[in-house]
BALUM-576056 format. One record per residue (C-alpha): residue in one letter; z negated, x, y negated; residue number from 1. Coordinates in pm, 1 decimal. Example, Ala and Ser with C-alpha at 12.3 -4.5 7.8 and 13.67 -1.06 7.14 Angstrom:
2
PT   code          Z          X          Y   pos
PT      a     -780.0     1230.0      450.0     1
PT      s     -714.0     1367.0      106.0     2
This chain:
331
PT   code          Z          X          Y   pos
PT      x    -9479.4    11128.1   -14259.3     1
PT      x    -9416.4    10997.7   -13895.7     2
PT      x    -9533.3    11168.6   -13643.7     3
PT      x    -9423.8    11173.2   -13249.1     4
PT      x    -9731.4    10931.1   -13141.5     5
PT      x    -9602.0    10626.5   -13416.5     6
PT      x    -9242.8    10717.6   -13271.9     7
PT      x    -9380.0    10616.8   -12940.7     8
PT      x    -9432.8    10944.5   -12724.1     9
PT      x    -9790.3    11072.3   -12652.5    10
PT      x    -9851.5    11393.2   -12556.9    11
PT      x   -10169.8    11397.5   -12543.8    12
PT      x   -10219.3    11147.6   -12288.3    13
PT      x    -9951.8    11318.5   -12101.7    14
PT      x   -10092.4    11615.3   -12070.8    15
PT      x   -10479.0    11429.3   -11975.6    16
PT      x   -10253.1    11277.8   -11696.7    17
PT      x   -10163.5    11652.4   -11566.9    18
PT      x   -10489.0    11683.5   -11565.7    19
PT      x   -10621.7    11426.1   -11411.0    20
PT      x   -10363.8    11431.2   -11069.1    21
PT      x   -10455.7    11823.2   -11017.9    22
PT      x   -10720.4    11739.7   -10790.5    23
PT      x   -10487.4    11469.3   -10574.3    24
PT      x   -10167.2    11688.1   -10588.1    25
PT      x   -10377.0    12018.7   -10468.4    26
PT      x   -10474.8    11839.9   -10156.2    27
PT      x   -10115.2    11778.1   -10054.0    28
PT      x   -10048.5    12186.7   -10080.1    29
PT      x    -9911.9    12333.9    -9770.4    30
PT      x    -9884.6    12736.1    -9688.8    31
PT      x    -9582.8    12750.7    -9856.1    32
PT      x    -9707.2    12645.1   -10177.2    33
PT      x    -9680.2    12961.7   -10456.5    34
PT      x    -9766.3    12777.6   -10727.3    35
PT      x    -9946.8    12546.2   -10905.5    36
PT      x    -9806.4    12182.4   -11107.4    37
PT      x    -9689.7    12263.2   -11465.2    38
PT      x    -9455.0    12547.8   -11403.1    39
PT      x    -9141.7    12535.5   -11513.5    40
PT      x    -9023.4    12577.6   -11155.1    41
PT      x    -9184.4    12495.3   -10804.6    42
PT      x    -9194.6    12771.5   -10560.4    43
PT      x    -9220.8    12721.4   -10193.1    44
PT      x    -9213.2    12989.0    -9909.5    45
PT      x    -9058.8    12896.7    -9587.5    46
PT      x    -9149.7    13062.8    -9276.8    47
PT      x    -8772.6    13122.6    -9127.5    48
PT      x    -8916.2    13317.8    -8821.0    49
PT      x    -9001.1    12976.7    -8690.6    50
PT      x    -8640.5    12900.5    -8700.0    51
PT      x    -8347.2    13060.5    -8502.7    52
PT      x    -8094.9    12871.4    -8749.5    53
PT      x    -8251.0    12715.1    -9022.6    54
PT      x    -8065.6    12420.4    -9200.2    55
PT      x    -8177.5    12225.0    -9482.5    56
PT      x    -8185.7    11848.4    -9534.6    57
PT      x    -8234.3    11687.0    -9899.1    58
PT      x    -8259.0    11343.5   -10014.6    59
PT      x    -8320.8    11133.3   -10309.8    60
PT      x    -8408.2    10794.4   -10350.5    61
PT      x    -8578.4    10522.9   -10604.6    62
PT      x    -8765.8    10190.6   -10502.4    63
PT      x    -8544.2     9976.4   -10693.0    64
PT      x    -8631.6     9608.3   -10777.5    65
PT      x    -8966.3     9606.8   -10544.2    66
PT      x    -9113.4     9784.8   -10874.9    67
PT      x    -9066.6     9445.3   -11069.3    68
PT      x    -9336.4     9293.8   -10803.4    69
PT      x    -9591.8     9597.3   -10881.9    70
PT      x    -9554.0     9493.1   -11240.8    71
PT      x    -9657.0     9128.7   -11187.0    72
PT      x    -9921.4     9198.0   -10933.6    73
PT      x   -10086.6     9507.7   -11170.1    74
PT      x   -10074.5     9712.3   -10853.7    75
PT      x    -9919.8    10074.9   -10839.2    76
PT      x   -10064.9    10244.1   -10572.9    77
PT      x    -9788.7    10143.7   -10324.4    78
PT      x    -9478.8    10195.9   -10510.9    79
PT      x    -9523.4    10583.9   -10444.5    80
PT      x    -9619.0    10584.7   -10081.3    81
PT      x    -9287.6    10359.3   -10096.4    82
PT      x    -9072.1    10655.0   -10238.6    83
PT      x    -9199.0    10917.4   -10058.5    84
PT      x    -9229.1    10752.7    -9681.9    85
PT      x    -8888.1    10638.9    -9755.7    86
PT      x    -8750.5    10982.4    -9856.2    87
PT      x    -8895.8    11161.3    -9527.3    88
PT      x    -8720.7    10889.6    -9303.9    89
PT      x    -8400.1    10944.1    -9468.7    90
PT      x    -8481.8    11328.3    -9353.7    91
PT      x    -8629.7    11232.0    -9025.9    92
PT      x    -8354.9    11063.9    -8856.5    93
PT      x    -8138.6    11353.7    -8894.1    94
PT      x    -8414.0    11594.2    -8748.7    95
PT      x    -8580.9    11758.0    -9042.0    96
PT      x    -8889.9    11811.4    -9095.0    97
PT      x    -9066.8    11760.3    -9453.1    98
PT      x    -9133.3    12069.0    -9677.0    99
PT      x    -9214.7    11915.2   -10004.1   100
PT      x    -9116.3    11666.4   -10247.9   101
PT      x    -9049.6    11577.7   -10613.2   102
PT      x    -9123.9    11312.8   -10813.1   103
PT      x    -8967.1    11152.2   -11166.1   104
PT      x    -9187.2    10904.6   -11329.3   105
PT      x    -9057.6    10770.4   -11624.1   106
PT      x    -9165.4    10469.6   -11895.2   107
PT      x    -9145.9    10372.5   -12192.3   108
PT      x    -9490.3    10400.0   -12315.3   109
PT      x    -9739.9    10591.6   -12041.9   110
PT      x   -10057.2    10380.1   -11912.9   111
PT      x   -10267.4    10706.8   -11785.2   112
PT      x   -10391.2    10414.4   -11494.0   113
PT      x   -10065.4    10348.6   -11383.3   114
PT      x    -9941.0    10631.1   -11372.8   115
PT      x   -10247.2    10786.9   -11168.5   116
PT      x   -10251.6    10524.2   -10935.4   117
PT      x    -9799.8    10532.1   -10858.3   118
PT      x    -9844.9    10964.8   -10842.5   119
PT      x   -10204.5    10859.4   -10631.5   120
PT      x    -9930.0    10694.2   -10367.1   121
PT      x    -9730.4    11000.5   -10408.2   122
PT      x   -10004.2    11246.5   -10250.4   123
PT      x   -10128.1    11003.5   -10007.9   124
PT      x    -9813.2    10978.3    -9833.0   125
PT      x    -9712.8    11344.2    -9838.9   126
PT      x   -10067.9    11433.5    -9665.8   127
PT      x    -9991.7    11189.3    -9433.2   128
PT      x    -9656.8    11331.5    -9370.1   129
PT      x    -9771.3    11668.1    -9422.6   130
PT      x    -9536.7    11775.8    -9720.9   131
PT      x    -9621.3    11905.5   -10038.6   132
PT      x    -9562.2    11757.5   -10388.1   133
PT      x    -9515.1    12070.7   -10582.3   134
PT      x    -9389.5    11925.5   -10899.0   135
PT      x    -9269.7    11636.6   -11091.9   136
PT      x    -9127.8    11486.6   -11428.9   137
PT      x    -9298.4    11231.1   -11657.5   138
PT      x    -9131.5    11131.5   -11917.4   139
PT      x    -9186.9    10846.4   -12222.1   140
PT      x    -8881.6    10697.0   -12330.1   141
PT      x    -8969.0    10465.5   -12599.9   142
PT      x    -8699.8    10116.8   -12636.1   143
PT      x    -8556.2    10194.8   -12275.0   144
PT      x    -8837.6    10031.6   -12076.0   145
PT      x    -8987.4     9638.2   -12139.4   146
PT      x    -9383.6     9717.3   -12230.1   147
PT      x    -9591.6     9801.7   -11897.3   148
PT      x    -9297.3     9893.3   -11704.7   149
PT      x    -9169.9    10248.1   -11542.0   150
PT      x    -8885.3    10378.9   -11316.1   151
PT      x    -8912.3    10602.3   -11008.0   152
PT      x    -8744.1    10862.5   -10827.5   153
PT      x    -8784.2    11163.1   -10533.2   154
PT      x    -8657.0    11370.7   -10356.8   155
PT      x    -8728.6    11544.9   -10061.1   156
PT      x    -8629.8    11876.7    -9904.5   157
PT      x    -8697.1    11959.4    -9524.3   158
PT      x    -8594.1    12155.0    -9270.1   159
PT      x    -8437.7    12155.9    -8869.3   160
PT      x    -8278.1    12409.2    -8636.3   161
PT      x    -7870.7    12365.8    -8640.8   162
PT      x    -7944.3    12288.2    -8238.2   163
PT      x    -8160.3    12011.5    -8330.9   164
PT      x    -7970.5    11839.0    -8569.9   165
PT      x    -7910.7    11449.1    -8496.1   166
PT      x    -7594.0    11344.1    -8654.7   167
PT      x    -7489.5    11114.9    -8380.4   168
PT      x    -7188.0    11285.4    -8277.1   169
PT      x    -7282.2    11233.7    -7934.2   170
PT      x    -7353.0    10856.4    -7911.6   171
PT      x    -7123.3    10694.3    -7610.7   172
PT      x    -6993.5    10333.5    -7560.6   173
PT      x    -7319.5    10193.1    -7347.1   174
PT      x    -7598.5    10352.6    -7506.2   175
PT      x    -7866.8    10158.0    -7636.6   176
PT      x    -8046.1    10075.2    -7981.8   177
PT      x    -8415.2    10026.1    -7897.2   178
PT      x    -8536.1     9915.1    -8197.5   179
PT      x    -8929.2     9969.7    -8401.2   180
PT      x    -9037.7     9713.0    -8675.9   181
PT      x    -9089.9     9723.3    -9012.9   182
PT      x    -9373.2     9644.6    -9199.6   183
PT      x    -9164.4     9400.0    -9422.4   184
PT      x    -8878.2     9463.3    -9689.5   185
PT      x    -9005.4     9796.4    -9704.1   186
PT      x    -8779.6     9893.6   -10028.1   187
PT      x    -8482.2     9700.9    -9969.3   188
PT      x    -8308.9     9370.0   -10087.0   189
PT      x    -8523.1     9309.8   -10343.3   190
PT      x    -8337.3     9134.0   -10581.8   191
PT      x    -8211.0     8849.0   -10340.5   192
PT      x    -8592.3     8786.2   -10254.1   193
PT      x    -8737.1     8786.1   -10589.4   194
PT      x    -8440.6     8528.3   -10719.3   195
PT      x    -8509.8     8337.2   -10418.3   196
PT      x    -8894.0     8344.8   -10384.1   197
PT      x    -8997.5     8361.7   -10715.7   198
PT      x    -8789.5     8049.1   -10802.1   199
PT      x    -9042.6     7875.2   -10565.0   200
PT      x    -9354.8     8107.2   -10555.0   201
PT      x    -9592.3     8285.4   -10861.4   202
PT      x    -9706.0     8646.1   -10628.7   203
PT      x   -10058.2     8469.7   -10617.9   204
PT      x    -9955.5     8228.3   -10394.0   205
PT      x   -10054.1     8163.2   -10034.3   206
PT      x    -9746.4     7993.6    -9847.3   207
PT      x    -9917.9     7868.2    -9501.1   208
PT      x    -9617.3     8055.0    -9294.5   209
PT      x    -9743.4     8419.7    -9429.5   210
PT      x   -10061.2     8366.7    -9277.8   211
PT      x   -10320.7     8410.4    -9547.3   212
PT      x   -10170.8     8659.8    -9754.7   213
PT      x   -10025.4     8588.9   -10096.4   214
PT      x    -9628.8     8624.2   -10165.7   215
PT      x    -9741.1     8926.7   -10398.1   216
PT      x    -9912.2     9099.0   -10103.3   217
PT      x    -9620.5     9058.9    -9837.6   218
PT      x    -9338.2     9226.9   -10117.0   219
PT      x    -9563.7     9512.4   -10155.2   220
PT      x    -9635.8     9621.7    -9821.6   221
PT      x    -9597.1     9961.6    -9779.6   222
PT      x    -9258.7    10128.3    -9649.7   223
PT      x    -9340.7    10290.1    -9308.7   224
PT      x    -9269.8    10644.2    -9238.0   225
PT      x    -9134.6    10695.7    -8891.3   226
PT      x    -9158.3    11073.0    -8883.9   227
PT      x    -9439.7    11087.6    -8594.9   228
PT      x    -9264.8    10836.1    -8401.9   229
PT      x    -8936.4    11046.4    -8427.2   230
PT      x    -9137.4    11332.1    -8314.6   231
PT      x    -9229.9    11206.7    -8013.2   232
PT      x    -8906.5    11059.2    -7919.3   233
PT      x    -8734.3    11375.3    -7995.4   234
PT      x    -9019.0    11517.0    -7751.6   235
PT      x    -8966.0    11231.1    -7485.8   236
PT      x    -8620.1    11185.7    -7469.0   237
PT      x    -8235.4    11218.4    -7516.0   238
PT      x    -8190.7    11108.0    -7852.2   239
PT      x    -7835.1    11034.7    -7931.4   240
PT      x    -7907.1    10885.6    -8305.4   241
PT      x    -8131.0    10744.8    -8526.9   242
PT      x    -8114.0    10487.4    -8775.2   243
PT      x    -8340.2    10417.1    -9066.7   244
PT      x    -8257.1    10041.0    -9176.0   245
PT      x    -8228.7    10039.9    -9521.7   246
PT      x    -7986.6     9900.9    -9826.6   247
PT      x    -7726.1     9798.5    -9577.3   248
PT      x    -7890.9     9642.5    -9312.3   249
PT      x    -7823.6     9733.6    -8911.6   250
PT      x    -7510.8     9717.9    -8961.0   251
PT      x    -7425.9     9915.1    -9276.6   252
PT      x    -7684.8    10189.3    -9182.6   253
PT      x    -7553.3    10213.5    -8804.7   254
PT      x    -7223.3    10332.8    -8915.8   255
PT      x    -7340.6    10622.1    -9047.0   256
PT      x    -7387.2    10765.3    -8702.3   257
PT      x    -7078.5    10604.5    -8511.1   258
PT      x    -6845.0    10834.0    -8392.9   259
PT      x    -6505.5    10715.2    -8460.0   260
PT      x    -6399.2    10416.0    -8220.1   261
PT      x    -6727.9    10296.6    -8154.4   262
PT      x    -6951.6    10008.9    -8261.4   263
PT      x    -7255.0     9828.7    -8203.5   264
PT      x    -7300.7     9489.1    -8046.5   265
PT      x    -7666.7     9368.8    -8195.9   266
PT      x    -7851.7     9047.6    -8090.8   267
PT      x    -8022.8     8936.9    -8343.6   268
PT      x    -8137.6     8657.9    -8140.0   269
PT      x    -8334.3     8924.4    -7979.4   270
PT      x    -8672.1     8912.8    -8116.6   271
PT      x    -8840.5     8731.8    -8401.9   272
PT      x    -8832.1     8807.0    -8771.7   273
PT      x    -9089.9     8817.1    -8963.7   274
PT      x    -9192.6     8512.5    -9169.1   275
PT      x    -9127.9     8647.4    -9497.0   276
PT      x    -8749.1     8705.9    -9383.5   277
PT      x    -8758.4     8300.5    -9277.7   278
PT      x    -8935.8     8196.5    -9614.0   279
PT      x    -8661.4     8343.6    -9830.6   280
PT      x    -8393.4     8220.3    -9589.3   281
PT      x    -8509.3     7856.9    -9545.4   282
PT      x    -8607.3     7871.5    -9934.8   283
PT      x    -8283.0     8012.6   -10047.8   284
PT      x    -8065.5     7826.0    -9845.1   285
PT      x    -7924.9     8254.6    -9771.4   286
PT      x    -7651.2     8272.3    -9563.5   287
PT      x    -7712.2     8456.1    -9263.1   288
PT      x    -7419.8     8724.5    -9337.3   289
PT      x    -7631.1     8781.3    -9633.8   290
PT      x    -8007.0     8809.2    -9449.6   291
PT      x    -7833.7     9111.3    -9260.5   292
PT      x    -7632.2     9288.8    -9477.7   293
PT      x    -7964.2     9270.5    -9766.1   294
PT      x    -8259.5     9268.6    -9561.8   295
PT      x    -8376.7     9549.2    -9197.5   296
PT      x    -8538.7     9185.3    -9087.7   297
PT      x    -8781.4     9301.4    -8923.8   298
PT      x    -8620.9     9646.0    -8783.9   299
PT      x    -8729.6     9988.3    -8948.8   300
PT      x    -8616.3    10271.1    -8740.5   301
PT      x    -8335.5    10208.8    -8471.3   302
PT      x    -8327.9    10484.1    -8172.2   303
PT      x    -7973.3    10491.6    -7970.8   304
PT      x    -8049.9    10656.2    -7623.5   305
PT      x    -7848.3    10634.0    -7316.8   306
PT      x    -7934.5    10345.8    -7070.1   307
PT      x    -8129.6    10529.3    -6826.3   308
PT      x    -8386.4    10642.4    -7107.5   309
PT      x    -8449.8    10347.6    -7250.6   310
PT      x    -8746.7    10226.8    -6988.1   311
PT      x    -8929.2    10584.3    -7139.0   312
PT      x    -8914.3    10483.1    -7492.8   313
PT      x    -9009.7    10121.3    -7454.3   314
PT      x    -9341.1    10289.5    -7217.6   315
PT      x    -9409.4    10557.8    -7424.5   316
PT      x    -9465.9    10350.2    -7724.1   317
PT      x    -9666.4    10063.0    -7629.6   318
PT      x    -9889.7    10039.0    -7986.3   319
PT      x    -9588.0    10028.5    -8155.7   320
PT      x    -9391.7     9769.2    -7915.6   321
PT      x    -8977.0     9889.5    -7923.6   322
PT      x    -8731.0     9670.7    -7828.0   323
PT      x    -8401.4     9640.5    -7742.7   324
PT      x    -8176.1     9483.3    -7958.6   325
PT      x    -7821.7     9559.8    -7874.1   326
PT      x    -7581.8     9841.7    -7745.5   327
PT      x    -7263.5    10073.2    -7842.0   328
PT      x    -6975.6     9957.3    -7714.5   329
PT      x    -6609.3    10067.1    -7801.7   330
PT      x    -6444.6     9880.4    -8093.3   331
């Protein structure tokens, strides 16, 4: 007799996982919650009458590769605040608001630790952005996954007013990109930095040009979530586009939002990367076509505004310190 356990899946312990991430997932519950985790479907109300013409925005993303760092360092609380911050910024930059989200979470064998600690990130960042996580998938997959290792995925659903839509369809040959930093890779190129820095670097080490912190500690900072900054911009000014820098770079992720004849003109000489960027460059011998088509290098969120409104952004947000990085010009 063999039973599901000895073929590798554990139900049990699933099920003690529900349990145990009630508490955490409640707290993220918005108004429009309907029901509670473990229904076969999530139900959310939406209060239209806030709305004169409701649209909605979706996205869905993974972390990729920074996940292979979380398994060295034995750390898992960041890879979902990863995921989900990432998700809303996607959303953001087009105008949306977050609703909720939903998370996959899948291994081959299921550590109950790990797994409370990754959905732990999940509900930390979706208070913080104030969206729900009504629901989820966790699934074993014995022989698919190397021992101690998982795979993650969201997706997020939000909501704007047709009227207040940013799609960049209005961006003009002078405007400017006023840029906001990063807080590292966020989730982004990691597979050219760990071949690079890990040929040279265990995560435990202290390189003197990171400043204290170990290699480990810099790959797993925390993707930022630009949604209040958005907010006030959107508040402050005439936003022509946004840009979240992701798997692309500045350049691949500004062409999403240039109207036909139009490019950017970026100076990357412009302000100073950060030193992880110059470790796996100097390392790695990484040429710099590379460094920007891999890496945001330095540069999270990227606000195009015409000339005259740039002096208000770069005011407006002095805790954050924008700066200007380039302009639109015709191609």
């Amino acid at each position: 007799m063999t039973t599901y356990k000895e073929a590798g899946v554990d139900v049990k312990a699933g099920e003690e996982m529900v349990d145990r991430i009630k508490p955490l997932v409640r707290k993220t519950f918005t108004d429009g919650v309907m029901t509670d985790i473990g229904a076969f479907g999530a139900f959310f109300k939406v209060d239209w009458r806030a709305y004169e013409d409701p649209v909605l925005v979706s996205s869905v993303d993974g972390v990729g590769t920074k996940l292979k760092v979380a398994f060295m360092m034995d750390r898992h609380d960041t890879v979902g605040q990863d995921l989900v911050n990432h998700c809303v910024n996607d959303i953001a930059v087009c105008g949306a608001k977050p609703l909720f989200f939903l998370d996959y979470f899948s291994t081959g064998s299921l550590n109950q630790d790990a797994g409370f600690e990754v959905i732990k990130g999940f509900a930390t960042a979706c208070q913080e952005n104030g969206c729900a996580l009504i629901g989820g998938e966790t699934a074993e997959m014995p022989d698919i996954y190397a021992k101690g290792e998982y795979d993650l995925a969201g997706t997020i659903v939000g909501v704007v007013d047709r009227k207040n839509i940013i799609d960049g369809s209005r961006v003009e040959s002078g405007d400017v990109l006023v840029a906001f930093s990063s807080t590292g890779l966020h989730t982004n190129g990691y597979s050219l930095a760990r071949h690079v820095l890990l040929k040279h670097h265990d995560v435990h080490d202290r390189p003197p040009v990171l400043g204290g912190q170990t290699v480990g500690e810099q790959l797993l900072a925390v993707h930022k979530s630009y949604l209040d900054i958005i907010d006030q911009l959107c508040s402050i000014t005439d936003v022509r586009a946004l840009v979240h820098v992701t798997g692309g770079g500045i350049p691949g992720n500004t062409k999403r939002v240039m109207p036909e004849g139009l490019t950017i003109d970026v100076d990357y000489d412009s302000w100073e990367r950060p030193a992880i960027f110059r470790l796996i460059q100097d390392l790695g011998n990484v040429p710099e076509e590379d460094m920007r088509s891999a890496f945001n290098l330095g540069v999270g969120l990227i606000a195009i505004v015409p000339p005259g409104e740039v002096e208000t952004v770069l005011s407006s947000f002095t805790d954050e310190a924008p700066f200007v990085i380039g302009s639109v010009k015709a191609v």
